[in-house]
N, C-alpha and C positions, 0 to 999 in steps of 0.2 A: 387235590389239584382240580381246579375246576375246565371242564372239556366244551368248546363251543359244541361241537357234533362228537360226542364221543365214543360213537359205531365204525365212523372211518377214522378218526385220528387215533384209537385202539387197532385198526384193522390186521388180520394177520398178515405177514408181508406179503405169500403167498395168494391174497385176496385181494390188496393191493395192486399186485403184479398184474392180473388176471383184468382188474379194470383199466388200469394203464391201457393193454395194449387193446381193450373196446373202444377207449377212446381213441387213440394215437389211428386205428382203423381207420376210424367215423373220420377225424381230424382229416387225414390225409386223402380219402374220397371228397370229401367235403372242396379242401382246396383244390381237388386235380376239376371238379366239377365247374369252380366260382372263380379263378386264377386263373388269367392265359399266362402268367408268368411262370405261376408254378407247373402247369400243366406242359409249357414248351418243356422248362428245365426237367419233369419227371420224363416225356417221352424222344427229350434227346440220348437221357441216361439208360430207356430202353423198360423204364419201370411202370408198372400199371398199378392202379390203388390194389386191385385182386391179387396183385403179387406180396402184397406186406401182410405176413401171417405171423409172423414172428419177430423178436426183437433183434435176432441177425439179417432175417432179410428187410426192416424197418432198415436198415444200415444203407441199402441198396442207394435208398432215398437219397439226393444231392442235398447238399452243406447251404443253406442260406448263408450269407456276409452280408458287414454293414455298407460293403459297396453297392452290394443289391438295394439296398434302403436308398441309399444317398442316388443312384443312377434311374431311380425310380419317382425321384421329388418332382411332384410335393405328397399327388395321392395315389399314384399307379396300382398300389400294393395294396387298396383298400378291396374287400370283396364284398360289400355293402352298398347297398345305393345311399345317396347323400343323406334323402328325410330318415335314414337309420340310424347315422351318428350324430351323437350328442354331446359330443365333447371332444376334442384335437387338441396335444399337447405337439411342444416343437421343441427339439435337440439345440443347446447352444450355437453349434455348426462349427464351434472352435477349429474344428480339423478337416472340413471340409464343408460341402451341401448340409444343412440341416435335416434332421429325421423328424417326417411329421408321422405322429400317433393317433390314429383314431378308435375312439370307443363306439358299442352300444351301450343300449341302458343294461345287459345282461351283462357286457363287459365291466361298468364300472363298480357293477353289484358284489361280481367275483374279486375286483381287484379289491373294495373295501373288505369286503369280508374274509380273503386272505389275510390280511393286516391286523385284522380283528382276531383272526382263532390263533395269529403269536400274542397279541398284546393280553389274550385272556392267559397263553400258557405261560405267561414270567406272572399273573397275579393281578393283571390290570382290572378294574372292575368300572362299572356305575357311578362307583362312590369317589374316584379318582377325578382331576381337574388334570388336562394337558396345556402345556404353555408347548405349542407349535414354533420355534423358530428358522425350520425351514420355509422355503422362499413361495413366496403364492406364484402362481399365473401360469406361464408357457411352464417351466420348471414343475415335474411332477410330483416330486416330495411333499408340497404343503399341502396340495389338496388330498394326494392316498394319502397321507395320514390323519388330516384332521376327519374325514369322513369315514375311518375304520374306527377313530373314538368316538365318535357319533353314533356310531353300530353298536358301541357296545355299552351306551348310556353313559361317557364320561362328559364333562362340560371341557370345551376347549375353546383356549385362549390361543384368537390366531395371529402372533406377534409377529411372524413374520422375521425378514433377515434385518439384520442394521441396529444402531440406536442402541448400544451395550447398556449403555447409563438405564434407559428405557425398559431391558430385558432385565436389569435388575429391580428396579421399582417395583415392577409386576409380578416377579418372583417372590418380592418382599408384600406385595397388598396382597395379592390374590391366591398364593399361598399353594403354587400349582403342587400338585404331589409327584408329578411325571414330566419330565421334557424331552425334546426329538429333535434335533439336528445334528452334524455334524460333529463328528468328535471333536476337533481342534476346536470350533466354535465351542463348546462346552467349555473345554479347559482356558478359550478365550475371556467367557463369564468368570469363571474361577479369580481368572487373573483379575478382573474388575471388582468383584468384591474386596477380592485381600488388596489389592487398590484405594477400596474405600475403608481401609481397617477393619474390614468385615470378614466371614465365611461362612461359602455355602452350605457350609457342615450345619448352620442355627436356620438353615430355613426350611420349609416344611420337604421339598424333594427329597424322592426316595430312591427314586429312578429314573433312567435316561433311554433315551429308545436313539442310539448314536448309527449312524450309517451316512452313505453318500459319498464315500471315500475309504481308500483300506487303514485299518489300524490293524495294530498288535498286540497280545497280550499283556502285554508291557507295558503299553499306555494304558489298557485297560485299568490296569493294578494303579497306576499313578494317579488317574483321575478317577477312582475310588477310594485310592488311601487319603487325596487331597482333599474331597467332599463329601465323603461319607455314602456317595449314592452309587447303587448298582446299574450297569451299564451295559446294556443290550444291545449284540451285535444287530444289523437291521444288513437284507441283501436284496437288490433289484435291481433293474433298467428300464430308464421309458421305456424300451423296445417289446419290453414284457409286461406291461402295465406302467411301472414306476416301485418305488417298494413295494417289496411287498412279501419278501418271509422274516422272520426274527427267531431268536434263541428264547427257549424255554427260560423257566426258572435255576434250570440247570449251568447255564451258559457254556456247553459243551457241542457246539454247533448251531446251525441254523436249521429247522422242521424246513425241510421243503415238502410244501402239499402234494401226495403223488397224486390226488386227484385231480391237481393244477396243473402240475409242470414233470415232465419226464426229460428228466438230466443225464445226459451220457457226459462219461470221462473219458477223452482219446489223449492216444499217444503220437506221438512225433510221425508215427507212420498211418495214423487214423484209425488204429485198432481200439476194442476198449480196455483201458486200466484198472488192473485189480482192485476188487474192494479196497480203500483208505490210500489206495496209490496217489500222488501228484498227478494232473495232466489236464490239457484244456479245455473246459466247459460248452459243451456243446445243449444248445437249450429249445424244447417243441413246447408250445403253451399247447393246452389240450383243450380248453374249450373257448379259445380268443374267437371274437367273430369278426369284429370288423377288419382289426388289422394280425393275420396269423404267421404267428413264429415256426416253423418245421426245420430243425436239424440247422438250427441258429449258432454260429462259431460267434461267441458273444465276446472271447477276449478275454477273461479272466483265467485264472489256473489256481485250482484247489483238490478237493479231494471229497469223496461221498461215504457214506457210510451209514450202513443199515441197522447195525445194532439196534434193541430195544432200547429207546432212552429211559434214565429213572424215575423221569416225569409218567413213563405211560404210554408214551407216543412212538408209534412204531414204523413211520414214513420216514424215510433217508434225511439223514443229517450233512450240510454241506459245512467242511471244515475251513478256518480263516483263509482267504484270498492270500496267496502269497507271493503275487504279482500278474500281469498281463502281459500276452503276446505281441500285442503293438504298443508294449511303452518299453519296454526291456532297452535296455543303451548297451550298447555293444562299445566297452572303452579297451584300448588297446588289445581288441580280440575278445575280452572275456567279458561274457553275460553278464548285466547288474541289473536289479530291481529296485526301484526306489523303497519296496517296504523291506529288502533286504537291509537297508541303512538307517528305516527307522528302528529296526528290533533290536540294532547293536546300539544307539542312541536312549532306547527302552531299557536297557541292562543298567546304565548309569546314571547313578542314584543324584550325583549334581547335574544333569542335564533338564531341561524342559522337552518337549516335544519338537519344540519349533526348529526347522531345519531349514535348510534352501544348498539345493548343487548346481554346481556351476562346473560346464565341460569347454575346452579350450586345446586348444591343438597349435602352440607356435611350433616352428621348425616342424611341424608335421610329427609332432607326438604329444598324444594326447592326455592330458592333465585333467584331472579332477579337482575341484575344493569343494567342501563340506564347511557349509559353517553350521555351527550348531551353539544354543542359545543355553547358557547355564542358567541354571535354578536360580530364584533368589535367593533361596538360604544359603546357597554354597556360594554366593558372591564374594573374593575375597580381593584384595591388593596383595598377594603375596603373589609375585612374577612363578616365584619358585610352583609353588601349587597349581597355579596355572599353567604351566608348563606339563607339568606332570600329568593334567586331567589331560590338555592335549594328546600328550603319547599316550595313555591308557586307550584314545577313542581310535587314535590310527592304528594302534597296532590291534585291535578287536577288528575294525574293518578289513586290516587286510586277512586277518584270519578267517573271517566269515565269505573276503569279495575275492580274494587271492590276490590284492590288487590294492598296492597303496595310494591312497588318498591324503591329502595338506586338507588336516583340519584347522578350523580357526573357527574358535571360542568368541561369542556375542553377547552381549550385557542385555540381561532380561528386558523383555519387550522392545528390541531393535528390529528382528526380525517379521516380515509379514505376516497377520493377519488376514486368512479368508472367513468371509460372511457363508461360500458356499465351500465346493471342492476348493480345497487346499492345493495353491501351486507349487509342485517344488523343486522343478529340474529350469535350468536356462541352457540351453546350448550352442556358444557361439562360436562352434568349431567349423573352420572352412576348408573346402576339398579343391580350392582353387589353384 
């Protein structure tokens, strides 16, 4: 197995630990110093940098949110003067103010070369060709990725989102051995070759660097058994660079660099969660300079874990994302996550991936539908079968959501298509 640096990604945990909290130190003097934001927030909460000696009283520290981002647009949150940055990505703004990111040159060195010691640990080498089809420009995925394989001597093709017809041509001339975007987009190409009576199982891919949205094991296995290629969870946020860790050879989590990022797991009441426990992602970059993360509530909910991996690598593994804090739908009282509904969609063998939910509330109670897109092999005209896959999907949902859902069944390729993140909730419930 071949190691970018393999003194720290060997590291004992316990030496590990030890620099974490040198940095997290240095981090947090650093901001209370360079920050009137951070520095009101630490001495309204009573906490001085001299006070964080340890990783309970690091706790002391107040919770960054992405309100604070957004209440601070466009660059309040920058601690660099201007001629330092060299590069500013911008948040969609989908759901409110946009989130502007700035780099230094030492920022955008760390954020490739994070990208770089996952893409070396599944195998990726020099010898490798990337076919990029995450999206260039404000959007951070095209460029962290294509400039961590540039790090590591592969040649990459930067295709870019759109033009299916296009990203098969190039897969087909150019012969890429690795591709990167977004899972469904993946199994989008899929669908275009057996489209064109082809599969991607005869072209040179061997691997996928998939992220940018939650998937599941499930789809995993589907668009592997479908194309033959192995497929690398990928985790990050503009807010933290943009991607920026991946799953080993192993695919038994994602390496997170302790020398990068120091991830806490809390509970409902802010305590921290047992090793491999559920709970939400609380995230500090340790060496960001122009724009810095400290005790960041990033929204996701997963699980860490320390284990020595098989690969060698002994830094905390963060396990599959199994929803977020501000997307959760609260339908008739009880909790739902959208990737709750993809893993029971993942179980059946006639389904594709593609789904879309739709929430409604007439007479003030509120309804669910699920549509969900069958395979084309299991395409049939027999009502009867069709019926049956139906009940097999609702009654798996309401075993998994406690909570039934009116599924309806869709004829391959009816269903949406995203180039980037995949949308899948609509909600036109009114409280009028």
């Amino acid at each position: 197995m071949a190691f970018r640096d393999e003194k720290i990604e060997t590291m004992p945990r316990e030496d590990l630990e030890r620099l974490q909290m040198d940095l997290l130190k240095r981090q947090v003097r650093r901001m209370y110093d360079s920050s009137e934001f951070f520095r009101g927030r630490m001495d309204a909460a009573g906490v001085r940098p001299e006070d964080v000696v340890d990783r309970e009283s690091f706790r002391r520290v107040p919770f960054m949110r992405k309100t604070d981002l957004r209440d601070n647009y466009p660059d309040k949150l920058f601690v660099r003067p201007r001629e330092e940055i060299v590069r500013m990505h911008v948040s969609s703004g989908t759901t409110g103010r946009p989130t502007v990111v700035g780099y230094t040159a030492n920022d955008l060195d760390e954020w490739s070369e994070s990208i770089a010691r996952g893409m070396a640990s599944f195998g990726m080498t020099s010898a490798d060709t990337l076919q990029n089809y995450h999206g260039y420009g404000l959007f951070t995925g095209g460029l962290g990725v294509h400039q961590a394989a540039e790090k590591i001597g592969a040649a990459v093709i930067p295709a870019g989102t759109g033009n299916t017809a296009r990203q098969v041509m190039l897969i087909e001339d150019l012969r890429p051995t690795v591709c990167a975007g977004t899972p469904s987009y993946l199994f989008h190409i899929a669908d275009a070759f057996e489209g064109m009576g082809k599969s991607m199982r005869g072209t040179a891919v061997e691997k996928a660097i998939a992220g940018g949205e939650p998937w599941s094991e499930s789809m995993r296995r589907k668009i592997e058994g479908r194309t033959g290629i192995k497929a690398y969870n990928c985790y990050g946020a503009s807010e933290m660079y943009g991607p920026l860790f991946l799953e080993c050879s192993e695919q038994r989590g994602v390496h997170v660099w302790a020398d990068v990022c120091y991830m806490e797991i809390l509970d409902e009441s802010g305590e921290p969660c047992a090793e491999g426990e559920s709970g939400e992602m609380v995230v500090t970059m340790l060496n960001k300079e122009a724009f810095p993360l400290i005790r960041y509530r990033i929204g996701d909910v997963s699980s860490l874990v320390w284990e020595r991996c098989a690969c060698g690598r002994t830094h905390p593994r963060l396990m599959r994302i199994t929803g977020r804090t501000d997307d959760m739908l609260v339908v008739r009282g009880i909790n739902v996550f959208p990737s709750q509904i993809e893993s029971v969609i993942g179980e059946m063998p006639f389904l594709s991936p593609f789904y879309h939910i739709t929430l409604s509330n007439e007479g003030y109670m509120d309804e669910m539908t699920v549509e969900v897109e069958i395979d084309e092999a299991s395409l049939t005209e027999d009502t009867v079968k069709l019926a049956s896959m139906a009940r097999a999907v609702e009654s798996r949902m309401k075993d998994v959501l406690n909570l039934k859902a009116d599924v309806r069944l869709a004829l391959p390729g009816t269903l949406g298509r995203f180039e980037g993140k995949a949308k899948h909730v609509t909600d036109n419930r009114s409280y009028d």
